[in-house]
C-alpha positions in Angstrom: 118.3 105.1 87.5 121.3 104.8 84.4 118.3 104.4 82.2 116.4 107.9 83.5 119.9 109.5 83.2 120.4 108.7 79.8 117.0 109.8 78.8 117.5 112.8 80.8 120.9 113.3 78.4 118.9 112.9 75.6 115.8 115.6 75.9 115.8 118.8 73.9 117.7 121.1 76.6 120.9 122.0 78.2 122.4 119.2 79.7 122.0 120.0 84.0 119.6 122.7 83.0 116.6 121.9 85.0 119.6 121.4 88.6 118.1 119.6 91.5 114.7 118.8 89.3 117.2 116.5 86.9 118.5 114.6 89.9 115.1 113.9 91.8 113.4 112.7 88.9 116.2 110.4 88.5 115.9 109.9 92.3 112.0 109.1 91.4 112.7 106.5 88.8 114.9 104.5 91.3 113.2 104.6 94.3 109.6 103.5 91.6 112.0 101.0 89.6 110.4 102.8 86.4 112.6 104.8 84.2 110.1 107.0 83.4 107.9 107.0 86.4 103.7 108.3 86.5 102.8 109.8 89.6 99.1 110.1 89.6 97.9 110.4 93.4 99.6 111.9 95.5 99.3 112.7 99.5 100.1 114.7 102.1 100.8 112.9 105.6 100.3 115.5 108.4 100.8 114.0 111.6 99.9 116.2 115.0 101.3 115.8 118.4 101.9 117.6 121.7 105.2 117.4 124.1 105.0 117.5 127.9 108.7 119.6 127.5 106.7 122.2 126.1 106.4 123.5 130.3 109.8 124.2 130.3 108.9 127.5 128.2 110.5 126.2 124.5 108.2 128.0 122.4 106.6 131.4 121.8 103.2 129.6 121.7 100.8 128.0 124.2 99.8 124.0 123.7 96.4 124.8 122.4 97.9 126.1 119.5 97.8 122.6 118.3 94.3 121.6 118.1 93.7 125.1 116.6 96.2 124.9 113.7 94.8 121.2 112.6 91.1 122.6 112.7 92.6 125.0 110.2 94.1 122.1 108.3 90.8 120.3 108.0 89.4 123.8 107.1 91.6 124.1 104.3 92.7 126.9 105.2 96.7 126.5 106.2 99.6 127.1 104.0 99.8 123.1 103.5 96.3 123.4 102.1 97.0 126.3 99.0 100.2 124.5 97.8 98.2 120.8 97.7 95.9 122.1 96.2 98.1 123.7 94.1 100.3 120.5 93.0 96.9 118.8 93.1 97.8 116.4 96.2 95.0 115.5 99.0 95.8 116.1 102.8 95.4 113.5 105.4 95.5 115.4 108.7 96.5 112.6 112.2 95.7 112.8 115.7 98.9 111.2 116.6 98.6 112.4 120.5 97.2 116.0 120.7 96.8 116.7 124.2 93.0 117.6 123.8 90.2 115.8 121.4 89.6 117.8 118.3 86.1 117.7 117.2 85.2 115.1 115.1 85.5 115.3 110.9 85.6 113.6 107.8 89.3 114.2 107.5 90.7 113.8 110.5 92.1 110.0 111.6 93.0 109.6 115.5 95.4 107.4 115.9 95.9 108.9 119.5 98.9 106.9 121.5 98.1 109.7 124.3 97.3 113.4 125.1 100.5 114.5 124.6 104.3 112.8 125.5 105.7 113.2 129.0 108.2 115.7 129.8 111.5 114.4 128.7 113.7 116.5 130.5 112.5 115.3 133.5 112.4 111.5 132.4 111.6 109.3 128.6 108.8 111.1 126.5 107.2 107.8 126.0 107.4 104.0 127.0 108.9 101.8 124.6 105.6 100.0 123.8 104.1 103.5 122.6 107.2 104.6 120.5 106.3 101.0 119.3 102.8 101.9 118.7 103.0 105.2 117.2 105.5 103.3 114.6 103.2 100.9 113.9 100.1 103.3 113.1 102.5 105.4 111.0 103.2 102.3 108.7 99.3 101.4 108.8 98.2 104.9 107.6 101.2 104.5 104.7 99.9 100.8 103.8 96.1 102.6 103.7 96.6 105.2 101.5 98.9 103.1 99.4 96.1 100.5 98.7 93.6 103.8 98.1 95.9 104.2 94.8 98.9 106.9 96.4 101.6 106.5 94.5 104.0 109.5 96.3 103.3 110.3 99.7 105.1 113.7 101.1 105.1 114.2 105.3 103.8 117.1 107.7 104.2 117.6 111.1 102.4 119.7 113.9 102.8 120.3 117.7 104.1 123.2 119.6 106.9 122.7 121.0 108.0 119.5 118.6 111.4 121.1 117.2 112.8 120.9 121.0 112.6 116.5 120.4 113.6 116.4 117.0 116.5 118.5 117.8 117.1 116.4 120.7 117.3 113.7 118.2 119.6 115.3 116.1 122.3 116.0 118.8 122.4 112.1 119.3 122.4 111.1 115.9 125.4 113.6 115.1 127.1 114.1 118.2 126.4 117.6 118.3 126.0 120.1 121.3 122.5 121.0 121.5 123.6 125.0 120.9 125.0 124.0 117.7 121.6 122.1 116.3 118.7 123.7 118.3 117.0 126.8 115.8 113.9 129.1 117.0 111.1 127.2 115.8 108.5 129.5 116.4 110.9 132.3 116.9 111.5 132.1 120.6 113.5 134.9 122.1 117.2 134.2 123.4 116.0 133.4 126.7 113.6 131.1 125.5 116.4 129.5 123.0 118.4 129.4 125.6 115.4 127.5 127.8 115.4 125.2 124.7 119.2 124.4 124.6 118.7 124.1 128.4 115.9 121.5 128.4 117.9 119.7 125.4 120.9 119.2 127.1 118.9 117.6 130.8 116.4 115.3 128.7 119.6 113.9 127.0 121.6 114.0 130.5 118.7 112.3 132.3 117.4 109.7 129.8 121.0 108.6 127.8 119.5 107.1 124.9 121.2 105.0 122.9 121.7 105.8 119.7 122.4 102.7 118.3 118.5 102.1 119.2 115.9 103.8 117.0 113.0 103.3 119.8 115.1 104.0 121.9 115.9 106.7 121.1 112.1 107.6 120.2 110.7 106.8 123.1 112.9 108.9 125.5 113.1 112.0 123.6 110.6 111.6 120.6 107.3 112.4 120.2 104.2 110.7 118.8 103.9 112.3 115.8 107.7 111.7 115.4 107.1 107.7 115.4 103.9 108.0 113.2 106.0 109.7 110.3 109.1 107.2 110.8 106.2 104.1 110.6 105.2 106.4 107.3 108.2 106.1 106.0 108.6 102.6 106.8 105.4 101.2 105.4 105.9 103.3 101.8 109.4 101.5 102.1 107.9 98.2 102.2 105.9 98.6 99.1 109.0 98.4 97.2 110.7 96.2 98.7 110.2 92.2 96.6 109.3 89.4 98.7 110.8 85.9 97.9 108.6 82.7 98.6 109.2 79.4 98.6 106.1 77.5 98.4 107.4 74.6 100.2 105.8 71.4 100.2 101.9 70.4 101.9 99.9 68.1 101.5 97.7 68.6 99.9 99.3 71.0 97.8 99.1 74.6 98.5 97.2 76.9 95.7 99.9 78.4 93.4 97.0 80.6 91.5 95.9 81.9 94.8 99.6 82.9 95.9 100.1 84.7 92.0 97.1 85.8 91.7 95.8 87.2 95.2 98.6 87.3 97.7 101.8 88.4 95.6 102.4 91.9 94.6 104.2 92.9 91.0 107.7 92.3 91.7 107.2 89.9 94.8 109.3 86.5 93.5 108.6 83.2 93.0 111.4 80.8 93.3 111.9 77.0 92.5 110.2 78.0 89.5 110.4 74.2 87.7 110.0 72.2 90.8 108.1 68.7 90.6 106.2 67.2 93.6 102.9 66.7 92.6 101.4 65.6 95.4 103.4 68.3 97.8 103.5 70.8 95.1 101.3 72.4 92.4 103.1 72.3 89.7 103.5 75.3 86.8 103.1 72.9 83.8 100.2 70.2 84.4 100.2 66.4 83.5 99.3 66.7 80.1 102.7 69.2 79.8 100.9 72.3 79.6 101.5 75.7 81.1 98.5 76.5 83.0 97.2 79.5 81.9 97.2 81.5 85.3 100.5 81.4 85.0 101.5 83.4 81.7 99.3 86.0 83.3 101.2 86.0 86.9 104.1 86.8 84.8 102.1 89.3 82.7 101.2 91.2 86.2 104.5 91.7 87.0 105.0 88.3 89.1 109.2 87.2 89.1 109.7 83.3 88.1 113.2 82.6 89.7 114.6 79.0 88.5 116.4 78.7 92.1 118.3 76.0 91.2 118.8 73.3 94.1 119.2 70.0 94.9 115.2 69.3 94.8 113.4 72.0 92.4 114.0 71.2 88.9 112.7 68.7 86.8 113.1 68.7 82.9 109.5 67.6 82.7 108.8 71.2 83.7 111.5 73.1 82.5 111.6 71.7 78.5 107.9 72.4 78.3 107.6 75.8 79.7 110.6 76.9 78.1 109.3 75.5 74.5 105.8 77.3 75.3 107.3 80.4 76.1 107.2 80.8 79.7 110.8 81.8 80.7 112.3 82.3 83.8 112.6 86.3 84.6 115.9 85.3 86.7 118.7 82.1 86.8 120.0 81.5 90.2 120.8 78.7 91.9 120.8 77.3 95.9 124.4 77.4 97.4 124.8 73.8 99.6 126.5 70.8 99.3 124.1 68.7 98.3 123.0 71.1 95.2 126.5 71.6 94.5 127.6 66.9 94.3 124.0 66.5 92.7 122.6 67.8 89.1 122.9 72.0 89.9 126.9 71.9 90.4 127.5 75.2 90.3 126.2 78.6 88.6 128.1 78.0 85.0 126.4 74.4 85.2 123.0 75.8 85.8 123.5 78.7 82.6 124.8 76.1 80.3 121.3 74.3 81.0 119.7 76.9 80.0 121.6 77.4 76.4 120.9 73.9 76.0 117.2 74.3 76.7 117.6 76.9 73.4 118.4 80.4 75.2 121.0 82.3 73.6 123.9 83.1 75.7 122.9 86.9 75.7 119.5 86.1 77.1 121.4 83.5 79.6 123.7 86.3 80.2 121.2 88.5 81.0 118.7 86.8 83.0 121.7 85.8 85.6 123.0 89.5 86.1 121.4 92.4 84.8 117.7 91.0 85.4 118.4 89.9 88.9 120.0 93.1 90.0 116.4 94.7 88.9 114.4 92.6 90.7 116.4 92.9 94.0 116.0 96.9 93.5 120.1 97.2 93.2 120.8 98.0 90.1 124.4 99.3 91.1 125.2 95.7 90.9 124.8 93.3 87.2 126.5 96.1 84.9 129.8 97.4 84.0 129.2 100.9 84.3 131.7 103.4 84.9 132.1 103.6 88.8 130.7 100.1 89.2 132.4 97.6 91.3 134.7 95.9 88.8 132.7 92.1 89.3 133.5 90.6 86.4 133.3 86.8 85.6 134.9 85.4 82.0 134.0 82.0 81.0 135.0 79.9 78.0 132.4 78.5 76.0 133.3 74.9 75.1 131.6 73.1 72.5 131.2 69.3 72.3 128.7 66.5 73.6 127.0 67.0 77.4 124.4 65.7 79.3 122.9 67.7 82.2 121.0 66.3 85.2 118.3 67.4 86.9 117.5 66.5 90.4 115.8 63.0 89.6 119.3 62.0 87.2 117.4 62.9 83.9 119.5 63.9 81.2 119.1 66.8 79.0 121.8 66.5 75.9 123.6 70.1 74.9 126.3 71.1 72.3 127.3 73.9 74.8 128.9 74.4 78.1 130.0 77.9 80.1 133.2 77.2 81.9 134.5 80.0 84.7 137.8 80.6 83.5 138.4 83.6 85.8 136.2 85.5 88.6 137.1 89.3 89.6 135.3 90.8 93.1 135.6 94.4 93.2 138.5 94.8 90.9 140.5 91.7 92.8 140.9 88.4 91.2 139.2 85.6 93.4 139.0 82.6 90.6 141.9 81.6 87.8 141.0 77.9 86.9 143.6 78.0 84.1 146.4 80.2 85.4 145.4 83.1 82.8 146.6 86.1 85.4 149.5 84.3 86.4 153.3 84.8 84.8 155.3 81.9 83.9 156.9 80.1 87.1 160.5 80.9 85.2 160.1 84.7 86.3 160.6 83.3 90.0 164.2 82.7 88.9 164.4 86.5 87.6 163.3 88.0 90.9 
């Protein structure tokens, strides 16, 4: 996001001139990990839904209202329709629980959980397992289109009388009275606002959901549509989200070119990078100390190499040979036990200095243990000193000399170099002084 800022700052134009546009393209490039993000397809989620309350006479309109507007949707003919059209985005229009069938088209999806959610003010709106379902199909429909090639997906709703749960929702979730949060929706008159606030306040009174409980809170006073754009949400979530494997050991060894190539996504992470097991572990550089080929072109679609340095994944006869080939690890890290910590990793300066003596220079070292890492884990808050940052600071001393450097089997790589932590600083407080460099002299104890 720093980096779409600063290339906002440096257009041809006012600084601030284009407002809320500046900030949601900056918004863009975070949420995409892409400074200067390409949006190319782009959808329109339109979920539809009826609600049992709608008895209690909260809107102006009658239920079959519902199956009416998303014929019109499928039509093309609703106000979603024109401005789609117009930002050239495709509707996907989904029977989430209507309370009849709609005939059957080309773009309609049913995903129906039921005809319509119980009457909450009278009891829950759903049963947990449908709240659950409804979720789920939400995230399945995201998941769908993603794979079709969407790369921003935007979220409709429809069902008469569906502002009565999702103000019902809103009272819990801010602990407001329902006359403060419940509107018109389909311009109701005061008595039937005042039905509204009425049927609020008793589905609320009747079902106490807790809030601290998303399905919960769904399932007493939700609706299905409701749960299908929250699953919406979720599954477009997940596609930015990195996974981290470790392979593990099997025997016979598990496919690394099938996990690179078919299973993980650009961004997805491989860790124990420079691991040796043979014959419980395929292995990046083969027998003849080559870098297979498959996996320079992992790294080329966007796969992470992690070193995840413990105390059993990393061999020299690995590491030396990649590195000299030019197959470097995107990120340094280590394992944090005891056993990595008494055996060859020691500790994250330890596993850095390997690195400079494997011919990294201490920027690039530098840079693959902070800025690089914070990337990948989509926080890139953290690895910088920016102004406003958390003040994590670590200084080391770079000591020069004759070391050796173990691996996990006791082989020893020779270095001229060695990172030392002299001092560690966690949100502006010092947690680490190996020397003493923050303290005063033990003399100005006397002074006091």
């Amino acid at each position: 996001m720093q980096n779409a800022r600063t290339r906002q700052n440096m257009l041809t134009k006012p600084a601030g001139s284009l407002g809320r546009l500046e900030e949601l393209s900056i918004q863009l490039a975070g949420i995409t990990g892409k400074s200067i993000p390409v949006i190319k397809d782009k959808v329109i989620i339109t979920m539809a839904g009826d609600h049992g309350v709608v008895t209690e006479g909260v809107s102006a309109y009658p239920q079959e209202v519902t199956p009416q507007m998303v014929s019109n949707f499928l039509a093309g003919g609703a106000a979603i329709n024109v401005l789609a059209r117009h930002i050239g985005a495709r509707v996907v229009i989904i029977d989430m629980g209507i309370a009849i069938d709609v005939p059957e088209s080309d773009g309609l999806i049913v995903k129906k959980v039921a005809y319509g959610t119980a009457n909450m003010s009278k009891g829950p709106a759903m049963t947990r397992a449908q709240a659950e379902e409804s979720i789920q199909s939400g995230i399945e429909i995201a998941l769908a289109e993603i794979s079709r090639g969407a790369d921003i997906i935007g979220t409709g709703d429809m069902g008469i009388g569906n502002t009565t749960p999702s103000a019902a929702i809103a009272c819990l979730l801010t602990k407001k009275h329902p006359k403060e949060i419940a509107g018109r929706g389909t311009d109701v008159d005061d008595e039937g606002l005042n039905r509204k606030i009425s049927a609020i306040e008793r589905a609320l009174d009747v079902n106490k959901p807790n809030a601290n409980d998303g399905l919960d809170v769904l399932a007493k006073v939700g609706g299905f549509e409701i749960g299908g754009l929250a699953g919406v949400m979720l599954g477009a979530a997940s596609k930015n989200v990195p996974v981290m494997v470790d392979f593990g050991e099997h025997e016979p060894p598990n496919s690394i070119e099938a996990l690179f190539m078919q299973h993980l996504r650009p961004g997805d992470i491989f860790t124990h990078t420079y691991s040796y097991g043979p014959k419980v572990r395929e292995t990046v550089v083969d027998e003849n100390g080559k870098v297979k080929p498959f996996v320079f072109k992992a790294q080329q679609r966007g796969i992470v190499f992690d070193v995840g340095h413990g105390g059993g994944a990393f061999s020299w006869r690995q590491a030396v040979p990649a590195v000299q080939q030019g197959f470097l690890p995107n990120v340094i890290s280590t394992d944090l036990h005891s056993q990595s910590m008494n055996g060859g990793m020691k500790d994250m300066s330890n596993v850095m200095s390997k690195f400079l003596a494997l011919g990294l220079s201490l920027q690039d070292v530098i840079l693959r243990s902070t800025w690089n890492p914070s990337q990948v884990i989509k926080h890139t808050e953290l690895g910088n000193l920016d102004v406003g940052a958390d003040a994590d600071i670590a200084v080391f001393s770079l000591r020069k000399g004759d070391f050796g450097f173990l691996d996990i089997r006791n082989a020893v790589l020779k270095g001229t170099q060695k990172l030392e932590a002299e001092l560690t600083i966690r949100a502006g407080k010092i947690v680490w002084d190996l020397n003493g460099i923050a303290g005063q002299p033990w003399q100005n104890e006397l002074k006091k």
